[in-house]
C-alpha positions in Angstrom: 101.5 86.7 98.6 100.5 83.2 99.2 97.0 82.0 100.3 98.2 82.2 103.7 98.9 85.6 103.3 103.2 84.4 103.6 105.1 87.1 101.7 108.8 86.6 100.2 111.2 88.7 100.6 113.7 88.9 97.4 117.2 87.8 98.3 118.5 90.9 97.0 116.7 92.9 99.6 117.4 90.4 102.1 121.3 90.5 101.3 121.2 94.3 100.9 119.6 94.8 104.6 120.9 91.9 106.5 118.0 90.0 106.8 118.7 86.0 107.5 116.3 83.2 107.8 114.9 83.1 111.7 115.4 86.7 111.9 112.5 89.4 113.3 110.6 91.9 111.5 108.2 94.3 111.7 105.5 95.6 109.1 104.9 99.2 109.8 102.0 100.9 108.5 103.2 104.5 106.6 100.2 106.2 105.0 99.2 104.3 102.4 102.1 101.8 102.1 103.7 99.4 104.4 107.3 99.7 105.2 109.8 96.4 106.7 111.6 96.9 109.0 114.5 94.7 110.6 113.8 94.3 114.3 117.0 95.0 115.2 117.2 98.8 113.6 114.6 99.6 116.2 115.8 100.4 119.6 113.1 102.3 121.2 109.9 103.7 120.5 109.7 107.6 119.2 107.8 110.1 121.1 104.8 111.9 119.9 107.0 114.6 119.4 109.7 113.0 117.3 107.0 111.1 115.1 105.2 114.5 114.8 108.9 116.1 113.7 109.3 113.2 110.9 105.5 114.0 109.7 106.2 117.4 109.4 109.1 116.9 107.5 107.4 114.8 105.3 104.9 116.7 104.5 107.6 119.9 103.3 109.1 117.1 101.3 105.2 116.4 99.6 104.4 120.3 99.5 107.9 120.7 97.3 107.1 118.2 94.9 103.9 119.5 94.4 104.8 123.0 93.7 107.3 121.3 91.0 104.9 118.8 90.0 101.7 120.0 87.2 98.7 119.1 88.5 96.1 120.3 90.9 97.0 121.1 94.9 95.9 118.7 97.3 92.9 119.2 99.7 92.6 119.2 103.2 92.5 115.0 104.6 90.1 115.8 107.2 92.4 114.9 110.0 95.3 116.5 111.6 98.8 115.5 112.2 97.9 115.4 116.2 95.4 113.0 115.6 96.9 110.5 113.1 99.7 109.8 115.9 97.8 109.7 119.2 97.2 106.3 119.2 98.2 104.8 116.1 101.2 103.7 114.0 102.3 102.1 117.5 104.0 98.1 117.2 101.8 95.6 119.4 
């Protein structure tokens, strides 16, 4: 990260996903990580529904791997799935 907060992508990557000088992205925000995402692999916006589907999945997927994992459970967020997508996670 530069001091103008410019980031470079590794050619690797960039090779690997198709990425090319000039080209769009976004940065999509994904719990506590940010995800990069070629411009051209999105076509529309998901519904409520279909992001709530993806979440829920998700969260199986976390649930399994903390029944295999040692460790204590994890506790309750404060928040529900509902309201982490009703107006968030949306590109401007």
């Amino acid at each position: 990260m530069t001091s103008k907060l410019q980031v470079t992508l590794p050619k690797a990557l960039a090779t690997q996903y198709g990425i090319r000088p000039g080209d769009e992205i976004l940065w999509v925000a994904s719990g506590e990580a940010i995800r990069v995402v070629p411009a051209r692999s999105v076509t529309k916006e998901d519904s409520i529904e279909e992001r709530l589907r993806l979440f829920d999945q998700a969260s199986e997927r976390v649930r399994r791997r903390y029944k295999s994992a040692p460790g204590p459970e994890p506790t309750d967020r404060g928040w529900t799935r509902e309201e982490l997508y009703e107006d968030r996670g949306r590109p401007r």
